[in-house]
C-alpha positions as CSV (number, residue, x, y, z in Angstrom):
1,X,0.0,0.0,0.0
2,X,1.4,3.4,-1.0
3,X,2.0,6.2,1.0
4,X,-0.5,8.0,-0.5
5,X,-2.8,5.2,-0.2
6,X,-2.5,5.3,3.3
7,X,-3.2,8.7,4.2
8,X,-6.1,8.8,2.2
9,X,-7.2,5.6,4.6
10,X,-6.2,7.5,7.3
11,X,-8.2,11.0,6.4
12,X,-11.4,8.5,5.9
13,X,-10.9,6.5,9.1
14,X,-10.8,10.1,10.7
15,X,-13.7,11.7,9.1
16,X,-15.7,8.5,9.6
17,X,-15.1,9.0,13.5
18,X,-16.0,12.1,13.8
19,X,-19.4,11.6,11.6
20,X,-19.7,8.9,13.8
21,X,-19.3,11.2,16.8
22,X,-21.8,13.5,15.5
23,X,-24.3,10.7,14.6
24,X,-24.0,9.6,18.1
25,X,-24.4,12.5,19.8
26,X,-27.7,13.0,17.9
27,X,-28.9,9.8,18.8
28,X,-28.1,10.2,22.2
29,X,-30.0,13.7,22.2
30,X,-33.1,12.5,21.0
31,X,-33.0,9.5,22.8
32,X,-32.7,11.1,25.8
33,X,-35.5,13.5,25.1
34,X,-37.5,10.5,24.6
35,X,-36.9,9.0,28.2
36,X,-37.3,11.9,30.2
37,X,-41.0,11.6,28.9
38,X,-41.4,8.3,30.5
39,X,-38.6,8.0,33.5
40,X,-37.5,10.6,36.0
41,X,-34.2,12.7,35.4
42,X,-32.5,11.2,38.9
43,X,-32.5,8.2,37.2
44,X,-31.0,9.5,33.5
45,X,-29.0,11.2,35.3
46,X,-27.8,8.5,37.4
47,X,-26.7,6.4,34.0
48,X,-25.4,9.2,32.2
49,X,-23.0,10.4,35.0
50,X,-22.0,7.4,37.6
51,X,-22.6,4.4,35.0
52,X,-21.4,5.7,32.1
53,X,-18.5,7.0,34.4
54,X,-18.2,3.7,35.7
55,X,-18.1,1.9,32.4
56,X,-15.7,4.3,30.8
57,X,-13.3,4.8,33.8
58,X,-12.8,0.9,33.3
59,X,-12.4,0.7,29.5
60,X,-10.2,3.7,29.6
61,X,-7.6,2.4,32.5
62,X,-7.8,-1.2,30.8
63,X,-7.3,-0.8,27.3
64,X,-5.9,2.9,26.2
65,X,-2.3,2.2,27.1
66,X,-2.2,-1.0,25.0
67,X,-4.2,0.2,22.3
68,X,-1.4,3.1,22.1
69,X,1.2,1.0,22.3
70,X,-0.1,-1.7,20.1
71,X,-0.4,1.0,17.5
72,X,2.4,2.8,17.6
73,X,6.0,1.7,16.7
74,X,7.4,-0.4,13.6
75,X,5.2,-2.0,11.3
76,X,7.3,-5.5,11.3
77,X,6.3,-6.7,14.8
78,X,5.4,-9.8,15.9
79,X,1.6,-10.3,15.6
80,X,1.4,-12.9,18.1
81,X,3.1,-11.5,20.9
82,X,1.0,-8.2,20.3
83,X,-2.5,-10.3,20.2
84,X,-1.1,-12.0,23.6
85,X,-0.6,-8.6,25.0
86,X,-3.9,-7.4,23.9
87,X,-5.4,-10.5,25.7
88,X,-4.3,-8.7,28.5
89,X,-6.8,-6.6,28.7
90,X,-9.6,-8.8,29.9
91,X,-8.1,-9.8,33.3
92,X,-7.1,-6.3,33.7
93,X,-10.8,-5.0,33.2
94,X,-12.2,-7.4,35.3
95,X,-10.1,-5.9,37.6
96,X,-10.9,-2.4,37.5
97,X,-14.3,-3.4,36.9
98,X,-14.5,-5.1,40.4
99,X,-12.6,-2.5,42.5
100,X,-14.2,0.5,41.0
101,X,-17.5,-1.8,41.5
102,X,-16.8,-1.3,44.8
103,X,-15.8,2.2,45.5
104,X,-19.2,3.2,43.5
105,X,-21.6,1.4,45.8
106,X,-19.1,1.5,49.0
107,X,-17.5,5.3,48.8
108,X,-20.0,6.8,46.8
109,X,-23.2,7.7,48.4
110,X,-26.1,5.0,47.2
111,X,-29.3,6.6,45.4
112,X,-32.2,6.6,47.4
113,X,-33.9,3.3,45.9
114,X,-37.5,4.5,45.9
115,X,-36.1,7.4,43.8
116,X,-33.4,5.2,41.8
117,X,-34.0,1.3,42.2
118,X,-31.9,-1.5,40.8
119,X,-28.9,1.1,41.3
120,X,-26.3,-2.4,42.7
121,X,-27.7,-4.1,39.8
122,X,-26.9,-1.2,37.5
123,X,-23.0,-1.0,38.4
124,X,-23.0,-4.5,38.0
125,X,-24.1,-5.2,34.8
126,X,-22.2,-1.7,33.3
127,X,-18.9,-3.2,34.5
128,X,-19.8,-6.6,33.5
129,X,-20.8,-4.8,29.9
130,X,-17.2,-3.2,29.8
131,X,-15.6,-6.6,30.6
132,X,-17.6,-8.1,27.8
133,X,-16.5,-4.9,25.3
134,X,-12.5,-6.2,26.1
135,X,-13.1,-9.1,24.7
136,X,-13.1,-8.0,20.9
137,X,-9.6,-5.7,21.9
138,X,-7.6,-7.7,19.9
139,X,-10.0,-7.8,17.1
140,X,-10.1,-4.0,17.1
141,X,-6.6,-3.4,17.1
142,X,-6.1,-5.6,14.4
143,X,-8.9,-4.0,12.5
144,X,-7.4,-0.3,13.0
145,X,-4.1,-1.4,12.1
146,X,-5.0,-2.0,8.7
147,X,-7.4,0.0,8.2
148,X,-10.9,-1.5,8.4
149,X,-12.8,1.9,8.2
150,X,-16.2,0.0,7.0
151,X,-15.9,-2.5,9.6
152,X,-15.6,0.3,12.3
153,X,-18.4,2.2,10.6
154,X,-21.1,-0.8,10.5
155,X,-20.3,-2.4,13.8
156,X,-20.3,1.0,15.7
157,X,-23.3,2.1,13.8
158,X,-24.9,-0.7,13.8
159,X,-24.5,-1.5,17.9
160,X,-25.5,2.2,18.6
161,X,-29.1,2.4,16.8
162,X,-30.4,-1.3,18.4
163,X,-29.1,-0.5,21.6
164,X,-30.8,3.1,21.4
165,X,-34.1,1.0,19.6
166,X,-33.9,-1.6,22.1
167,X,-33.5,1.2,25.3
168,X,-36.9,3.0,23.6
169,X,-38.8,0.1,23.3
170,X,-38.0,-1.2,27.0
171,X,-39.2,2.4,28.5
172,X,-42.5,2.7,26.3
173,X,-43.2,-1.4,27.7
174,X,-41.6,-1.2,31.0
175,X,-40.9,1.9,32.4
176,X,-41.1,0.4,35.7
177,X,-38.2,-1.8,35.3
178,X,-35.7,1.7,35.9
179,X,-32.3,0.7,35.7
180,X,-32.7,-2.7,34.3
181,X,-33.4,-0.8,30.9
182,X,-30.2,1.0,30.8
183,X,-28.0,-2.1,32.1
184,X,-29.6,-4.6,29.6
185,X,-29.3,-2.3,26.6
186,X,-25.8,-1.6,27.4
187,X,-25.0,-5.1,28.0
188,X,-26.4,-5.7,24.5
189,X,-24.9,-3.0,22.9
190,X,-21.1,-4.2,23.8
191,X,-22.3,-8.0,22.8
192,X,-23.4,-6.9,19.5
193,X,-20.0,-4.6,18.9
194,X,-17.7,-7.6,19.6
195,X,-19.5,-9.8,17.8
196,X,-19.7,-7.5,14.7
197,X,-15.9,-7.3,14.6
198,X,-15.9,-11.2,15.7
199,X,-18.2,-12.3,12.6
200,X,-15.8,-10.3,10.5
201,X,-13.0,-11.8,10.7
202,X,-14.4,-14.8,10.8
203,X,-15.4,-14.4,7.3
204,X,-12.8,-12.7,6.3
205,X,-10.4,-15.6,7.7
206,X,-12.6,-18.3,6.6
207,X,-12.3,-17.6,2.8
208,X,-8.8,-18.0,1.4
209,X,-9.2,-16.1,-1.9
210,X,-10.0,-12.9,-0.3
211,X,-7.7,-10.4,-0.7
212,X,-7.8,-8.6,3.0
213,X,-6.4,-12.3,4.3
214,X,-3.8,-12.2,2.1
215,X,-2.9,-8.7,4.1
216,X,-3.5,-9.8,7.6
217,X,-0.7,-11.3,9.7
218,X,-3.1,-14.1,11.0
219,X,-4.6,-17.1,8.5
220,X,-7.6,-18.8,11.4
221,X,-9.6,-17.1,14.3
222,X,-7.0,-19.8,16.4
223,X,-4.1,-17.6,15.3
224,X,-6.2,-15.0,17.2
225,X,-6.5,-16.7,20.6
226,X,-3.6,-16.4,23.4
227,X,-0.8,-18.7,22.3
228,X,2.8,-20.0,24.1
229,X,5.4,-21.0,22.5
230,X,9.1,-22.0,24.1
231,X,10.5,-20.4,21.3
232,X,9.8,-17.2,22.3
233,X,8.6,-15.0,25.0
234,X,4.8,-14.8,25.5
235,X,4.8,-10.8,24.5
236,X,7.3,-8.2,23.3
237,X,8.8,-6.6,26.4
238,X,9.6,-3.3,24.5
239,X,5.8,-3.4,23.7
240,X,5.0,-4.0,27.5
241,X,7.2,-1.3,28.3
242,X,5.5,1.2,26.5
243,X,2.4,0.2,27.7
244,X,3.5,0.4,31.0
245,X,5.0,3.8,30.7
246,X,1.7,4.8,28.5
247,X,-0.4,3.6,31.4
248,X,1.1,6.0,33.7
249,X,0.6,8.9,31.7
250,X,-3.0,7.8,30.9
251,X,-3.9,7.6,34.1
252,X,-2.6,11.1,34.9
253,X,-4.4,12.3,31.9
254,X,-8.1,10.7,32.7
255,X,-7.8,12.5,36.1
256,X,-7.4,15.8,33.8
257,X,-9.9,15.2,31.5
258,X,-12.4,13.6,33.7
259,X,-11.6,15.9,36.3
260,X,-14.7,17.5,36.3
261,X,-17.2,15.0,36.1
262,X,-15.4,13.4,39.0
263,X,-15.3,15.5,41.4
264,X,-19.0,15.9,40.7
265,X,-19.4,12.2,40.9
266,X,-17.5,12.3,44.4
267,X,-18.8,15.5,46.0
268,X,-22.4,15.5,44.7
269,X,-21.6,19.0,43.5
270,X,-24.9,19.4,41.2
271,X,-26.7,22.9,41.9
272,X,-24.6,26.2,41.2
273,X,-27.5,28.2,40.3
274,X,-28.8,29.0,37.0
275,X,-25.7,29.2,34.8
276,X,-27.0,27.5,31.7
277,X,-25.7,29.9,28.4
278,X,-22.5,31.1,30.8
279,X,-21.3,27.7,31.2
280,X,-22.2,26.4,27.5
281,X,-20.1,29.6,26.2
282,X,-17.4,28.8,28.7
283,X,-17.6,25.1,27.1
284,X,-17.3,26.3,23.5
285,X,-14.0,27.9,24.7
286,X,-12.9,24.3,26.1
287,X,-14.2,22.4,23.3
288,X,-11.9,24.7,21.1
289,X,-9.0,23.9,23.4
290,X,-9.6,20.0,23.2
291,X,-9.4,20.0,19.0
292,X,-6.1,21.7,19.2
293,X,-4.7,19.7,22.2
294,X,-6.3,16.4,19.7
295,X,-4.2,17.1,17.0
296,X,-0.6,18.3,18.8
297,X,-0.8,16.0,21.5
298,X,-1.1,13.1,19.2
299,X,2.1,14.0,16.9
300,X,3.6,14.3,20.9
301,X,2.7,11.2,22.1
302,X,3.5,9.4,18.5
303,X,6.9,10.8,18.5
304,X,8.2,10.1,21.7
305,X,10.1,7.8,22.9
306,X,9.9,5.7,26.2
307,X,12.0,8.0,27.9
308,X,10.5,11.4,26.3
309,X,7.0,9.9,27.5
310,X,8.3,9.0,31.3
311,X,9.4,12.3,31.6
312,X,6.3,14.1,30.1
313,X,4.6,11.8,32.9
314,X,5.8,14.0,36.0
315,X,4.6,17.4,33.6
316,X,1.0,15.8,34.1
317,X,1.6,14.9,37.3
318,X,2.3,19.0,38.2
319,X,-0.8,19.3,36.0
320,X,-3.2,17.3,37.9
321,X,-2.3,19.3,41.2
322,X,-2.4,22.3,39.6
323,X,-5.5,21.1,38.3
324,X,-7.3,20.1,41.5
325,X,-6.0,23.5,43.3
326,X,-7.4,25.6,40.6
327,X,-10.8,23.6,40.2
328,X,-11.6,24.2,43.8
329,X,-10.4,27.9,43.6
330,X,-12.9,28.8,40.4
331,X,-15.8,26.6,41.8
332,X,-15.8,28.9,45.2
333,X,-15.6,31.8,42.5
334,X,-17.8,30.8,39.4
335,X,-19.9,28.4,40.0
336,X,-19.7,25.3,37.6
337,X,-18.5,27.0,35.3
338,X,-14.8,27.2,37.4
339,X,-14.8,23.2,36.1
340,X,-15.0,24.5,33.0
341,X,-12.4,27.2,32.9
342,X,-9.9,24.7,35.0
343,X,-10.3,22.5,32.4
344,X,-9.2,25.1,30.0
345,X,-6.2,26.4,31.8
346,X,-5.1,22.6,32.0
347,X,-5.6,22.2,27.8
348,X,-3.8,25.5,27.8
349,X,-0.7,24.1,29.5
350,X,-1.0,20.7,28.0
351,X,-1.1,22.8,24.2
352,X,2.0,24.8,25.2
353,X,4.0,21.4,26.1
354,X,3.3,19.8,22.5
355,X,3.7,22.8,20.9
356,X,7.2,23.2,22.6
357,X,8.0,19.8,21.7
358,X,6.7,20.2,18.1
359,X,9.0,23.4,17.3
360,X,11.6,21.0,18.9
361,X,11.4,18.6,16.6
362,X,10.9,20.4,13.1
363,X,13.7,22.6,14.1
364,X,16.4,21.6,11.6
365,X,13.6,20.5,9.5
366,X,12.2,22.7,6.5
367,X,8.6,21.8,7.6
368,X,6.7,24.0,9.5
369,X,3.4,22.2,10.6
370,X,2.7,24.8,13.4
371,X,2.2,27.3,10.5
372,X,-1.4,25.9,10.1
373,X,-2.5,27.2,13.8
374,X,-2.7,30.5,12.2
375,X,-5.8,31.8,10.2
376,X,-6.5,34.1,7.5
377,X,-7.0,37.5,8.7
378,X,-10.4,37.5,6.9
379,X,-11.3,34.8,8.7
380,X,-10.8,35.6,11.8
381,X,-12.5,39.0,11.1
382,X,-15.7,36.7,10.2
383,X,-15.5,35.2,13.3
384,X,-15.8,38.4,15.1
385,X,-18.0,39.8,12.7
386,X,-20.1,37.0,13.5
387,X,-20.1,36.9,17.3
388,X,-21.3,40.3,17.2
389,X,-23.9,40.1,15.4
390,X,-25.1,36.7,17.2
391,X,-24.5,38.5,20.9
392,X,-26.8,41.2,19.2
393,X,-29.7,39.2,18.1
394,X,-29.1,37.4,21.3
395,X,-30.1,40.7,23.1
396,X,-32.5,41.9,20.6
397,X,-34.2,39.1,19.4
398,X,-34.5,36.0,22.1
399,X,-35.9,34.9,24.3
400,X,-38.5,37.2,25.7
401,X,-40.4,38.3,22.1
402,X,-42.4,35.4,21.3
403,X,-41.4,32.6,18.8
404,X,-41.2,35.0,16.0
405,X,-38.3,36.6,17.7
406,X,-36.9,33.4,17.9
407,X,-37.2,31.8,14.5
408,X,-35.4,35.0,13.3
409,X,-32.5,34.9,15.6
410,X,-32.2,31.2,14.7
411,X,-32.0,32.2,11.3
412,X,-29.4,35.2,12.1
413,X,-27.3,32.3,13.7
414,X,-27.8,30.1,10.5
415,X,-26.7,33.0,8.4
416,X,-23.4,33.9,10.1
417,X,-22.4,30.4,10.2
418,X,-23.3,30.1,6.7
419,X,-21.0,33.1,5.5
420,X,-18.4,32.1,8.0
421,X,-18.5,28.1,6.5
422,X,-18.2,30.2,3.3
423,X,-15.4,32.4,4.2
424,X,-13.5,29.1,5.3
425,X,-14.2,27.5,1.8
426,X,-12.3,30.8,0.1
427,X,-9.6,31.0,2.3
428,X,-9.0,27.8,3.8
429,X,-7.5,26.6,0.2
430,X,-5.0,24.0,1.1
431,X,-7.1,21.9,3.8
432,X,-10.3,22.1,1.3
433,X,-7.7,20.4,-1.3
434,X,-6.7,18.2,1.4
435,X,-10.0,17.0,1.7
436,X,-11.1,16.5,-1.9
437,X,-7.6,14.3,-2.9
438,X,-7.3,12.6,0.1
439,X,-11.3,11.8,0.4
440,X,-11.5,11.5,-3.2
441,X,-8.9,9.4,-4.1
442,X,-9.5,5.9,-2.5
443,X,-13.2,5.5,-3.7
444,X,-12.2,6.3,-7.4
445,X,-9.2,3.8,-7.1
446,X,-11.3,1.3,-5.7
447,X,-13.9,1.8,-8.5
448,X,-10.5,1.4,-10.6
449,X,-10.1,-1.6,-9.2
């Protein structure tokens, strides 16, 4: 496969995620508004902030520093010790699974069960679900390393909408059943995931003439299962290493990004007062910050090595103090909305560091990648333009004039993002050409083909 093969794979398996994101989030949104019709919000919110915290706390401290490891490095490796490493993950999860388990029904304060019921069975069956999710890892890894963008498109897809039409059905029949909703439809949505990617390459392994076998490091599903051979050692230390010394910086990490919705989860911290368009505005700023941290702090964390990335672990470490001093300092000050802005100064930080490391590393180069931080001038003056005129229709126009008043400052929004996506179009040349070659190029070669 060509280089420029693989980046066009690459720019596909990207945009696919984040339409997938976007799809999700939608689903999610009208799903929810859905259940609130039928269920009380204590017990949405229950699943959407201790559960789901629950069940991604244990995916994320199970599986992120091997995935990243398992990724990462030379190409020639040795697919077997890698698949044993990945296997990994499933005592590890059970793990986690069990002690965090614990801290959420013995540290954390238990829902009132006439308000919440079934909240024990609830943790059970989300950690249970997360233990089940590990046991496709290595089929996933596998999958992203060459490049299955379809197969990550259908399972995901595919798992999201019946576990959201399975959820809606359960609270129009039994509403009554609370919990049990949430904890069976999650429970079938990670079944259906690994078995997507499971029936895949069982396929794909079971016919010989296909040509995606021929490209995978593995002939039969056996070749997939833990093996141990006295030949060689059961997993590549170097691999282990990293995944060790990625562990330590992920875990540092989810206590910066999850900061927020911890210390929520620990302190009950749930009524600041009326903050709603405040905090959301706040949150734009931080959801600005996350893109660019996204992109520079994966170039970072690709380009390091096992020393550059033990090091960088003791600069999070500063961070999450910092972190947890400055949270509690805005919070007295702001509200919720200190979370926010802590989070913000964190990305800040976090930003700077790559960026340092970045200019480091294209010094004696002639490339210049942090050259595409900085926009047009026109652009920028559309952005302003733009949050002008939406903070005046704000004042003007909502929310206190009827829906009339409304409508037209929705459509005062529509226009200014219109002319801003425009604005981007004109002077946003070289990432619109980006788009079209790199987007453009794999379906007509595989229509070649």
């Amino acid at each position: 496969m060509g280089s420029r093969e693989v980046l066009g794979q690459a720019a596909r398996l990207a945009s696919s995620g984040l339409l997938l994101q976007v799809l999700f989030r939608l689903i999610t949104f009208v799903l929810n508004a859905f259940i609130l019709r039928f269920l009380s919000k204590e017990i949405v919110g229950i699943v959407n902030v201790r559960l789901t915290l629950l069940y991604s706390t244990t995916l994320f401290l199970a599986r992120e520093a091997f995935r990243r490891a398992c990724l990462s490095g030379a190409a020639q490796r040795d697919w077997s010790q890698t698949l044993n490493l990945l296997w990994l993950t499933v005592p590890l999860g059970v793990f986690w699974s069990l002690f965090l388990g614990w801290v959420w029904l013995q540290l954390l304060a238990v829902p009132d069960p006439h308000v919440v019921p079934h909240y024990g069975s609830g943790v059970v069956v989300f950690g249970f679900s997360a233990v089940v999710e590990l046991l496709g890892e290595p089929f996933w890894v596998l999958a992203q390393a060459h490049m299955f963008v379809k197969l990550k498109v259908i399972a995901e897809s595919l798992s999201v909408i019946l576990k959201s039409v399975l959820t809606a059905l359960l609270v129009l029949w039994l509403p009554h059943w609370g919990l049990y909703i949430f904890s069976l439809a999650q429970l079938f949505y990670t079944t259906v995931l690994v078995l997507c990617y499971v029936i895949y390459f069982a396929k794909v392994l079971g016919s010989p003439e296909s040509a995606k076998q021929q490209a995978l490091p593995v002939s039969s599903m056996t070749d997939l299962l833990p093996s141990m051979t006295k030949s060689r050692a059961f997993v590549n230390w170097e691999e282990a290493k990293l995944t060790w010394s990625f562990f330590k910086q992920s875990f540092l990490k989810q206590i910066l990004t999850e900061g927020e919705r911890y210390v929520m989860t620990f302190l009950n911290v749930l009524n600041f007062g009326d903050q709603g368009p405040v905090l959301l505005r706040a949150y734009c700023l931080y959801v600005l910050l996350l893109a660019i941290n996204g992109v520079t702090e994966c170039f970072t964390f690709a380009a390091m090595s096992k020393e550059e990335v033990d090091r960088y672990n003791f600069t999070m470490l500063a961070l999450s103090s910092s972190f947890l001093m400055l949270s509690y300092v805005l919070t007295r000050w702001c509200g919720s909305v200190g979370f926010i802005l802590a989070n913000c100064f964190n990305m800040g930080i976090r930003i700077t560091q790559s960026l340092r490391f970045i200019y480091r590393y294209y010094r004696k180069s002639p490339h210049r990648p942090l050259a595409g931080l900085s926009l047009p001038p026109v652009l920028l003056g559309t952005f302003a333009v733009s949050g002008g005129i939406t903070a005046a229709s704000e004042v003007f126009l909502c929310c206190e004039w009827g829906w009339l008043a409304r409508l037209a400052h929705i459509a005062v929004g529509a226009l200014c993002l219109g002319v801003t996506l425009g604005t981007a179009f004109l002077t946003e040349t070289k990432l619109i050409h980006f788009l079209r070659t790199q987007l453009g190029v794999p379906r007509l070669a595989d229509k070649m083909t």
